[in-house]
mmCIF file as gemmi writes it, N, C-alpha and C atoms, coordinates in Angstrom:
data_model
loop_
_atom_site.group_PDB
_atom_site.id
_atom_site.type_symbol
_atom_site.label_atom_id
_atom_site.label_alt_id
_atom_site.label_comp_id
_atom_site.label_asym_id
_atom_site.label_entity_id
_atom_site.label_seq_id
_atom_site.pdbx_PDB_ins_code
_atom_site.Cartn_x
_atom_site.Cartn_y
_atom_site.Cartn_z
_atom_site.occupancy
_atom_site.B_iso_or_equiv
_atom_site.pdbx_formal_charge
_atom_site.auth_seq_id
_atom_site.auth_asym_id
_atom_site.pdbx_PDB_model_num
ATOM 1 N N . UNK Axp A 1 ? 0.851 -1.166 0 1 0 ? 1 A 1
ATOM 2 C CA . UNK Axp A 1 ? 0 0 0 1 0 ? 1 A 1
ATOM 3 C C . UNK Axp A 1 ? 0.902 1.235 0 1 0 ? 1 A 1
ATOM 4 N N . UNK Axp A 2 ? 0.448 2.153 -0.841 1 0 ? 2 A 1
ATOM 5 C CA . UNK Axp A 2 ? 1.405 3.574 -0.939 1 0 ? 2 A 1
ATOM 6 C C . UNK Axp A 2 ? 1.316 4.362 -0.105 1 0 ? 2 A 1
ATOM 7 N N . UNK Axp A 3 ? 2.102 5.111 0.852 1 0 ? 3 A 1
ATOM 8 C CA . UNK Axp A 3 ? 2.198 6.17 1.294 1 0 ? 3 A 1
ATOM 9 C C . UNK Axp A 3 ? 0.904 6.852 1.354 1 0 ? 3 A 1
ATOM 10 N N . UNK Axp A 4 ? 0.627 7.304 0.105 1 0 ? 4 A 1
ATOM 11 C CA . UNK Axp A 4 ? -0.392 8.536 0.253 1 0 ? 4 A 1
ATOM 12 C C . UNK Axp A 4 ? -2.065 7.374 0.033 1 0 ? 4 A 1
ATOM 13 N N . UNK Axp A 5 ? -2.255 6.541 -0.724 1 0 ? 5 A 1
ATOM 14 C CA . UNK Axp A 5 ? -3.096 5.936 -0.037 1 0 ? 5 A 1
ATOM 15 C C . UNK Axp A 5 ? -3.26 5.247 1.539 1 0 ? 5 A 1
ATOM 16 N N . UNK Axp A 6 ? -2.971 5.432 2.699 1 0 ? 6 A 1
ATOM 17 C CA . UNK Axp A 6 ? -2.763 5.293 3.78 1 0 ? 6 A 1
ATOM 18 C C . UNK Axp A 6 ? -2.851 6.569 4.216 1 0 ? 6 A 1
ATOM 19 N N . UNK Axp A 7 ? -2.338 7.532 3.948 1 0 ? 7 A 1
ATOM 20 C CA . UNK Axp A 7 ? -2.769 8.827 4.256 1 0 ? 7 A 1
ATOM 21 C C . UNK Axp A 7 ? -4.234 9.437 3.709 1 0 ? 7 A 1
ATOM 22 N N . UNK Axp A 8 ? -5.199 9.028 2.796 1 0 ? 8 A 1
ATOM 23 C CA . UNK Axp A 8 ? -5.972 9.427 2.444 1 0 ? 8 A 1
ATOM 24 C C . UNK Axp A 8 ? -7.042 8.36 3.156 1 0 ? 8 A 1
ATOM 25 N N . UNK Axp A 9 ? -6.594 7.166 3.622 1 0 ? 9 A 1
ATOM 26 C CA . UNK Axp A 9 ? -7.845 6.205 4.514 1 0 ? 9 A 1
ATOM 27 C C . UNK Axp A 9 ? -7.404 6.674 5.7 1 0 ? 9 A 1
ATOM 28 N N . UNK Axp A 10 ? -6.752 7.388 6.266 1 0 ? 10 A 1
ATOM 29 C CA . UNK Axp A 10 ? -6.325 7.852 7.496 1 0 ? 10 A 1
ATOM 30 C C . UNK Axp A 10 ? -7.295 9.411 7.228 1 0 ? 10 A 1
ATOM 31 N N . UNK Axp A 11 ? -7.2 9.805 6.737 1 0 ? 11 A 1
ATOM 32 C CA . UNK Axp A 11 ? -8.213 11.033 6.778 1 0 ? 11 A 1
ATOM 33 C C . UNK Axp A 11 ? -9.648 10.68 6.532 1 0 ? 11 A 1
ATOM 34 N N . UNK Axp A 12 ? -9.579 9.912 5.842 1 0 ? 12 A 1
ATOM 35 C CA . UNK Axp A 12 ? -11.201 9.913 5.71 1 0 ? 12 A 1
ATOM 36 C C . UNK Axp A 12 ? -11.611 8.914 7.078 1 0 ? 12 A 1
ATOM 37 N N . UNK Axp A 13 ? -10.597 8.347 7.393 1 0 ? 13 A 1
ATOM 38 C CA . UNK Axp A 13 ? -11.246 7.767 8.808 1 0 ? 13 A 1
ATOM 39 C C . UNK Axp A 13 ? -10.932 8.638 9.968 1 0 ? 13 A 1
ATOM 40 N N . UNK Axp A 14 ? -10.824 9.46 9.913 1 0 ? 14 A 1
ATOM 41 C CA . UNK Axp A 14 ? -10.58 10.904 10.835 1 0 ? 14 A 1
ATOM 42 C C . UNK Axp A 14 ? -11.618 11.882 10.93 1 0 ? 14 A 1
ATOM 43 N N . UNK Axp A 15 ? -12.417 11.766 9.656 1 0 ? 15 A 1
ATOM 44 C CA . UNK Axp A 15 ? -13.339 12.742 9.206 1 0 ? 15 A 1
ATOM 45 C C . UNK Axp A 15 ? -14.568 11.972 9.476 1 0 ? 15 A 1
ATOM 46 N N . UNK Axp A 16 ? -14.665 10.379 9.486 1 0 ? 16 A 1
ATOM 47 C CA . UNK Axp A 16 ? -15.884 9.851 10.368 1 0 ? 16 A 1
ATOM 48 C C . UNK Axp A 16 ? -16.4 9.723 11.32 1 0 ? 16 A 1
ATOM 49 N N . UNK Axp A 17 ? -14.679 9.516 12.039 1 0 ? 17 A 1
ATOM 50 C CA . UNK Axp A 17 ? -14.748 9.547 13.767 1 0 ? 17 A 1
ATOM 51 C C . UNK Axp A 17 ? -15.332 11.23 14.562 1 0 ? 17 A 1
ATOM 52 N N . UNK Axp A 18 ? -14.674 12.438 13.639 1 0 ? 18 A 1
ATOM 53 C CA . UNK Axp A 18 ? -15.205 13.268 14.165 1 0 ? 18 A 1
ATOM 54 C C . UNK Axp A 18 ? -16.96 13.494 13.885 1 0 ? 18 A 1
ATOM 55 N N . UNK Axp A 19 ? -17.275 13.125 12.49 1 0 ? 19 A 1
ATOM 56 C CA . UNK Axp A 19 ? -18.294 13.397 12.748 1 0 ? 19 A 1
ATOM 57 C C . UNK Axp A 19 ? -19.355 12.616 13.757 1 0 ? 19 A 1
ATOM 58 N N . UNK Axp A 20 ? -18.35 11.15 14.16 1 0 ? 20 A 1
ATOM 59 C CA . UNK Axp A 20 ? -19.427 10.462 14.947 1 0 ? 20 A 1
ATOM 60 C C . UNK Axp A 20 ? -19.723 11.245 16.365 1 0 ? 20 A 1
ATOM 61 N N . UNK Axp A 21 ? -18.284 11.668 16.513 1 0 ? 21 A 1
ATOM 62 C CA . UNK Axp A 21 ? -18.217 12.452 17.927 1 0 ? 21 A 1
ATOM 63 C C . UNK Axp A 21 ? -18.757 13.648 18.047 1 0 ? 21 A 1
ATOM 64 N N . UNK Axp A 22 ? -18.873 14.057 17.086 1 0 ? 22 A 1
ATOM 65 C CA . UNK Axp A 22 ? -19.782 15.568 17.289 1 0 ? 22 A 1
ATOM 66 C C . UNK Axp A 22 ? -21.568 15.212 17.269 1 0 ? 22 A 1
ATOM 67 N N . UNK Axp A 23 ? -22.095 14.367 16.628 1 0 ? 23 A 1
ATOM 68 C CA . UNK Axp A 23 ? -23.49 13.992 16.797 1 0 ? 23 A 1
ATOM 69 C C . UNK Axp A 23 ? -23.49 13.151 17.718 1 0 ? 23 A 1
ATOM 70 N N . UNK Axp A 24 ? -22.586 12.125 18.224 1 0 ? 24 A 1
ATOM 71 C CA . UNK Axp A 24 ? -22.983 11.125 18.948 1 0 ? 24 A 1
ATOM 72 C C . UNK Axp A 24 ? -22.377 11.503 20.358 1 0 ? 24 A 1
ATOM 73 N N . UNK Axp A 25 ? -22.01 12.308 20.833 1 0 ? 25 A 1
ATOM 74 C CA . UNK Axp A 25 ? -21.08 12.694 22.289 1 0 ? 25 A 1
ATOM 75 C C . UNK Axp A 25 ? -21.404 11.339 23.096 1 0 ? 25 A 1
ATOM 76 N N . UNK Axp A 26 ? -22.254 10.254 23.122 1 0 ? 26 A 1
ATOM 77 C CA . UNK Axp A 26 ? -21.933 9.471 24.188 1 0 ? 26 A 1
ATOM 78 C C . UNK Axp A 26 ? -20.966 8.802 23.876 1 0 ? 26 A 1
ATOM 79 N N . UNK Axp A 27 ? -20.745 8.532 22.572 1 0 ? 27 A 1
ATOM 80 C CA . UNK Axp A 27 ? -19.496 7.98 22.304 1 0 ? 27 A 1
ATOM 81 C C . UNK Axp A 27 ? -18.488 7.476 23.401 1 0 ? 27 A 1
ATOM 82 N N . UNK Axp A 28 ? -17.903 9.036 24.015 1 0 ? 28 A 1
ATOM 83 C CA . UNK Axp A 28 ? -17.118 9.391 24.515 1 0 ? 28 A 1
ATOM 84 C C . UNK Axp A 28 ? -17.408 9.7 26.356 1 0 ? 28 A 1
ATOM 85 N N . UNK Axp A 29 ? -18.094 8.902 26.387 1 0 ? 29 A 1
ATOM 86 C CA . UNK Axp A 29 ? -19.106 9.35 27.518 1 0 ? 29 A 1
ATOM 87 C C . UNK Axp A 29 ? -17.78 8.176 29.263 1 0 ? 29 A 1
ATOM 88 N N . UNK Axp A 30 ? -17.078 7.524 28.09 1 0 ? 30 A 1
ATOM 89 C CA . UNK Axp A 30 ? -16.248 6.295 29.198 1 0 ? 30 A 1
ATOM 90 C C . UNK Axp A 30 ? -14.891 6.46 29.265 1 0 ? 30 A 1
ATOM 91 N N . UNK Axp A 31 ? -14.539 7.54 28.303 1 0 ? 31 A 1
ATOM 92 C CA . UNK Axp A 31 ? -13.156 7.94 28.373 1 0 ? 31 A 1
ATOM 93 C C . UNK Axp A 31 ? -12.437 8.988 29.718 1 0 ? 31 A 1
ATOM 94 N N . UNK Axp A 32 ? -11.832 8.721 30.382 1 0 ? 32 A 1
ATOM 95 C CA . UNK Axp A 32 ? -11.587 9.161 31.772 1 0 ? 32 A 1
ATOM 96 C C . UNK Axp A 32 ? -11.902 8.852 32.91 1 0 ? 32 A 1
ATOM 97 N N . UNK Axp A 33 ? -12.993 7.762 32.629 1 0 ? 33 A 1
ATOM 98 C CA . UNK Axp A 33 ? -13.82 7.115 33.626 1 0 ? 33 A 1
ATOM 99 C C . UNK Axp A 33 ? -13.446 5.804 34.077 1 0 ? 33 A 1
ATOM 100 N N . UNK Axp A 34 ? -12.498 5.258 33.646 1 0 ? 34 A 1
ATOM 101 C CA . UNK Axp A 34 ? -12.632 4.055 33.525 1 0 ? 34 A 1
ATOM 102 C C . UNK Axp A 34 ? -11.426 3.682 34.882 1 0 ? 34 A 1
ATOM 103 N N . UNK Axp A 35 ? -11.548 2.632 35.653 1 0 ? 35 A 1
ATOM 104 C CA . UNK Axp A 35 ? -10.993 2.038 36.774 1 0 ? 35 A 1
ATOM 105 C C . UNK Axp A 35 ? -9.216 2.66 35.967 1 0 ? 35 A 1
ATOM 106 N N . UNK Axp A 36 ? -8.395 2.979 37.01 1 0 ? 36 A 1
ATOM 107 C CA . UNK Axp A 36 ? -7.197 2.949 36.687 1 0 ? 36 A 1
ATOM 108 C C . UNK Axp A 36 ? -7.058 4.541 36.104 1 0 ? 36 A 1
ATOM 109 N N . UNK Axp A 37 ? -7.836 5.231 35.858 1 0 ? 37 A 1
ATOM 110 C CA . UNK Axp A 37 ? -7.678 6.576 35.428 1 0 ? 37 A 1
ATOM 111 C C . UNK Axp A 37 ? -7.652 7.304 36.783 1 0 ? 37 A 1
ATOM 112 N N . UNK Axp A 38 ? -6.697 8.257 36.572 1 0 ? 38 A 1
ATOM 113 C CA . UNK Axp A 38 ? -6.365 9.014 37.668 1 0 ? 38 A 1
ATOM 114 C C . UNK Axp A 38 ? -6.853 10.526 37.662 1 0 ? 38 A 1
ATOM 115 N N . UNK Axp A 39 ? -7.395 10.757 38.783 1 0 ? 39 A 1
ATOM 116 C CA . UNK Axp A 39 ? -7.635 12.261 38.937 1 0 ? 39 A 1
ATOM 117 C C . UNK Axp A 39 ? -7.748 12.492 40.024 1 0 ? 39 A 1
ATOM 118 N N . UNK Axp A 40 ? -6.8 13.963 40.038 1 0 ? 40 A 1
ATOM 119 C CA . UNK Axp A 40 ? -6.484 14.326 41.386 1 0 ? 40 A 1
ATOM 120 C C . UNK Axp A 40 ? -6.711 15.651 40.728 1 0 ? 40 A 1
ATOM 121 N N . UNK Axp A 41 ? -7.801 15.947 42.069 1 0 ? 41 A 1
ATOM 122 C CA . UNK Axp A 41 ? -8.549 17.61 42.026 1 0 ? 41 A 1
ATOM 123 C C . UNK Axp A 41 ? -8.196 18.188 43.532 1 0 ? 41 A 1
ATOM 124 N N . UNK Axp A 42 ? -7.849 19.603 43.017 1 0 ? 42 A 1
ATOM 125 C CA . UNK Axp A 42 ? -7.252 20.374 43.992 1 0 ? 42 A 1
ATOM 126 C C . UNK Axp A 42 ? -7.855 21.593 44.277 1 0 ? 42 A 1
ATOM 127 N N . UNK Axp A 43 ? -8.254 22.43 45.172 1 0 ? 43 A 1
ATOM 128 C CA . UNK Axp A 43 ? -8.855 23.712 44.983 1 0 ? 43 A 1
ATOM 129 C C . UNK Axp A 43 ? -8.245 24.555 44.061 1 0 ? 43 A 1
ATOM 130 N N . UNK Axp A 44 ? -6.997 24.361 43.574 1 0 ? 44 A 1
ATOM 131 C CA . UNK Axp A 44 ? -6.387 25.124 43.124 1 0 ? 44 A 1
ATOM 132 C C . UNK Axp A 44 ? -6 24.707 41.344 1 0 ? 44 A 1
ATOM 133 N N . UNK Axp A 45 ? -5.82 23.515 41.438 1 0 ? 45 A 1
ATOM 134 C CA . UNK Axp A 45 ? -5.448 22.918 40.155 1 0 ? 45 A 1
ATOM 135 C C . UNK Axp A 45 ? -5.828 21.018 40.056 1 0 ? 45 A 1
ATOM 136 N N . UNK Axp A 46 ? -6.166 20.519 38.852 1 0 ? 46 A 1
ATOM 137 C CA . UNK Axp A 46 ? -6.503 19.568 38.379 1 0 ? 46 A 1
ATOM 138 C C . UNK Axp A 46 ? -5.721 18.331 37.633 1 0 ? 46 A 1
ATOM 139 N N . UNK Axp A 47 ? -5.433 17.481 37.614 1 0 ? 47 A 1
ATOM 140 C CA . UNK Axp A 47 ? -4.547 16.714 37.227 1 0 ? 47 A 1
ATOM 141 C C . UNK Axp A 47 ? -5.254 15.25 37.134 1 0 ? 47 A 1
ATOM 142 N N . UNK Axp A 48 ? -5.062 14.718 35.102 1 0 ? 48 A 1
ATOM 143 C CA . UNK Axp A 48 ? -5.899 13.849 34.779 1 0 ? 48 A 1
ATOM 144 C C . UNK Axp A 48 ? -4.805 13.324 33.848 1 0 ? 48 A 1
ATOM 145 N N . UNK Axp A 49 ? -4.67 11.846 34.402 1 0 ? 49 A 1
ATOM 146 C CA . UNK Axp A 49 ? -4.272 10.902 33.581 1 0 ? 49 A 1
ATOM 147 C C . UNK Axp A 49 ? -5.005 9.771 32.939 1 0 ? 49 A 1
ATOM 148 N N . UNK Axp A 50 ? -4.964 9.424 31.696 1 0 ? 50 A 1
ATOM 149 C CA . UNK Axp A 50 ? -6.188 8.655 31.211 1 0 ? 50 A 1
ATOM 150 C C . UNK Axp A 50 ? -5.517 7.433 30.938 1 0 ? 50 A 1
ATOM 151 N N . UNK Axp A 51 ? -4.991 6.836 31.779 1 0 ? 51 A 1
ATOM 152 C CA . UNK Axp A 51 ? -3.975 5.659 31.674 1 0 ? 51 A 1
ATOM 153 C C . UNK Axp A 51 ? -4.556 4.651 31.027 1 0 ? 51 A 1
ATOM 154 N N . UNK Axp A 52 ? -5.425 4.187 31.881 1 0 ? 52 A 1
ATOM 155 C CA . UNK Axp A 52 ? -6.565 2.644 31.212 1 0 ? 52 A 1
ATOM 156 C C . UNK Axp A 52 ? -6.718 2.714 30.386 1 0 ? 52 A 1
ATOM 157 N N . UNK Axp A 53 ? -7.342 4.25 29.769 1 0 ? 53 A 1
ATOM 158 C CA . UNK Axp A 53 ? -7.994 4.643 28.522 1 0 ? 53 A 1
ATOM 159 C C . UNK Axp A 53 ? -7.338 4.655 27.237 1 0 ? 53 A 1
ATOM 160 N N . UNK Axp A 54 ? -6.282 4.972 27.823 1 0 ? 54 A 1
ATOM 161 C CA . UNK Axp A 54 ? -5.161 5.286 26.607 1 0 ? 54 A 1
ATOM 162 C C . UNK Axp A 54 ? -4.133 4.043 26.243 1 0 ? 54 A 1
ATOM 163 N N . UNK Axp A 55 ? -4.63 2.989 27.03 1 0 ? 55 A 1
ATOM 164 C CA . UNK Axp A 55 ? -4.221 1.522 27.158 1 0 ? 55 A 1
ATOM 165 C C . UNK Axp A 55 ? -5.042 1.09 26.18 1 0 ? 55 A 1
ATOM 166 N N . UNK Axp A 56 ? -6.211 0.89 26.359 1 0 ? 56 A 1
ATOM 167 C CA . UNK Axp A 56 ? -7.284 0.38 25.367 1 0 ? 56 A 1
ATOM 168 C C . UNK Axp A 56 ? -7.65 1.29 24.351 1 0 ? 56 A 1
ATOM 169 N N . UNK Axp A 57 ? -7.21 2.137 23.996 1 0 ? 57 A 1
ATOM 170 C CA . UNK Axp A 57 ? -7.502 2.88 22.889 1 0 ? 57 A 1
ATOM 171 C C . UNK Axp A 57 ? -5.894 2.646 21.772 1 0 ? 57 A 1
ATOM 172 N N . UNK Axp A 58 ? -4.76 2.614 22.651 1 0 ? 58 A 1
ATOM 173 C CA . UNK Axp A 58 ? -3.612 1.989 22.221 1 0 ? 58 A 1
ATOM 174 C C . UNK Axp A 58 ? -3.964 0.302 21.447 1 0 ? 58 A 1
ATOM 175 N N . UNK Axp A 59 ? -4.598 -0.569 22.221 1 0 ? 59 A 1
ATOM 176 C CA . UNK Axp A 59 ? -4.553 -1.681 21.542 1 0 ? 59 A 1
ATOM 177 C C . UNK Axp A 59 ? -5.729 -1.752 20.402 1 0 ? 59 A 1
ATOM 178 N N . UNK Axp A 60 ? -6.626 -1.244 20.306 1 0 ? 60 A 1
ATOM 179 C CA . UNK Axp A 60 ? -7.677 -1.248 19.703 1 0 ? 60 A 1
ATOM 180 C C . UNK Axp A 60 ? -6.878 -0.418 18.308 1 0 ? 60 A 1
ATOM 181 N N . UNK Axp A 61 ? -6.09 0.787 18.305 1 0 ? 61 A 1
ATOM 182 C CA . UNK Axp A 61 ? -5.291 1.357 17.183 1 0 ? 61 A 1
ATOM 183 C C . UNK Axp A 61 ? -4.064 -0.111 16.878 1 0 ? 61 A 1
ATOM 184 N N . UNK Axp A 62 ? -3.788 -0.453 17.372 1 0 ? 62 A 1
ATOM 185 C CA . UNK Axp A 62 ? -2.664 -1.477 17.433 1 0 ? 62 A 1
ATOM 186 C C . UNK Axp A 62 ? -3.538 -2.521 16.614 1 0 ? 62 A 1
ATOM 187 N N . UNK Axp A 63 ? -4.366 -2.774 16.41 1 0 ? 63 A 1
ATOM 188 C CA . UNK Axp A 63 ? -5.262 -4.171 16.168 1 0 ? 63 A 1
ATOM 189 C C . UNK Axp A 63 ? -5.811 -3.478 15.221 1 0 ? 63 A 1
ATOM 190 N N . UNK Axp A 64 ? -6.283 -2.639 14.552 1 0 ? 64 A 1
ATOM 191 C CA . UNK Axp A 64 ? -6.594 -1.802 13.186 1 0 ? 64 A 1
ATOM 192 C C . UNK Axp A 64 ? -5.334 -1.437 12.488 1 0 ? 64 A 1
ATOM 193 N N . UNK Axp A 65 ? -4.309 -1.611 12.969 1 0 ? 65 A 1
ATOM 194 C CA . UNK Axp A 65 ? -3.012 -1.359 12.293 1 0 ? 65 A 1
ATOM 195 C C . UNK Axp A 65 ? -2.776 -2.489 11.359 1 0 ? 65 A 1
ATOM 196 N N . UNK Axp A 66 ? -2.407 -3.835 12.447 1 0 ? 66 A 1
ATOM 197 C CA . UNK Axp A 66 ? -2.27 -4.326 11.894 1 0 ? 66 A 1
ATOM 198 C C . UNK Axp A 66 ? -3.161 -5.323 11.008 1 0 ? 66 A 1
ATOM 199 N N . UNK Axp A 67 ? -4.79 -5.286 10.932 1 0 ? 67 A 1
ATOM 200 C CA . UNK Axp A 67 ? -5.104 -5.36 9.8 1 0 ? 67 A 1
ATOM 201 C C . UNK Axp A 67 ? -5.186 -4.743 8.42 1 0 ? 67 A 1
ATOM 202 N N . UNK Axp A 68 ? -4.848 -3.714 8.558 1 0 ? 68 A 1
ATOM 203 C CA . UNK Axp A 68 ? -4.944 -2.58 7.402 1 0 ? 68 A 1
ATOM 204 C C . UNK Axp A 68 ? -3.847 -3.233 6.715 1 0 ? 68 A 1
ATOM 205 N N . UNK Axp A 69 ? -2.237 -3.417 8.049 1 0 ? 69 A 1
ATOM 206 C CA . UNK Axp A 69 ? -1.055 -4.146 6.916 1 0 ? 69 A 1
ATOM 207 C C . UNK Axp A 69 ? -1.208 -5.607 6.049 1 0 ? 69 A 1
ATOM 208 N N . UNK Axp A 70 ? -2.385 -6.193 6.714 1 0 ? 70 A 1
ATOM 209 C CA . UNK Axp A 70 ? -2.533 -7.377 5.8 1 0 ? 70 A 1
ATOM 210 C C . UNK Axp A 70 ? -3.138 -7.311 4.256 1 0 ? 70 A 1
């Protein structure tokens, strides 16, 4: 697969996801929430790590990767 075809299914799958996320906001309704995500709130300042989230959003990109290379 060429370069710029991979770049052009990479945009147009960029341009679906947003539009899912802009009509569908629940989508996104489990991201930060999830066991293992950290947040520490302060009167003063806020601090959010989306560890779990960004674990399973890592393998789920990882597992669309590598079918696209097959």
């Amino acid at each position: 697969m060429s370069f710029a075809k991979l770049i052009t299914i990479a945009g147009i799958a960029l341009v679906f996801i947003g539009i899912a996320l802009q009509y569908a906001p629940w989508l996104l309704n489990w991201f930060g929430r999830l066991p293992g995500d950290i947040r520490i709130k302060n009167e003063h300042s806020f601090i959010f790590m989306p560890i779990t989230s960004m674990l399973i959003i890592s393998v789920i990109f990882s597992i669309v990767m590598a079918l696209l290379r097959r």
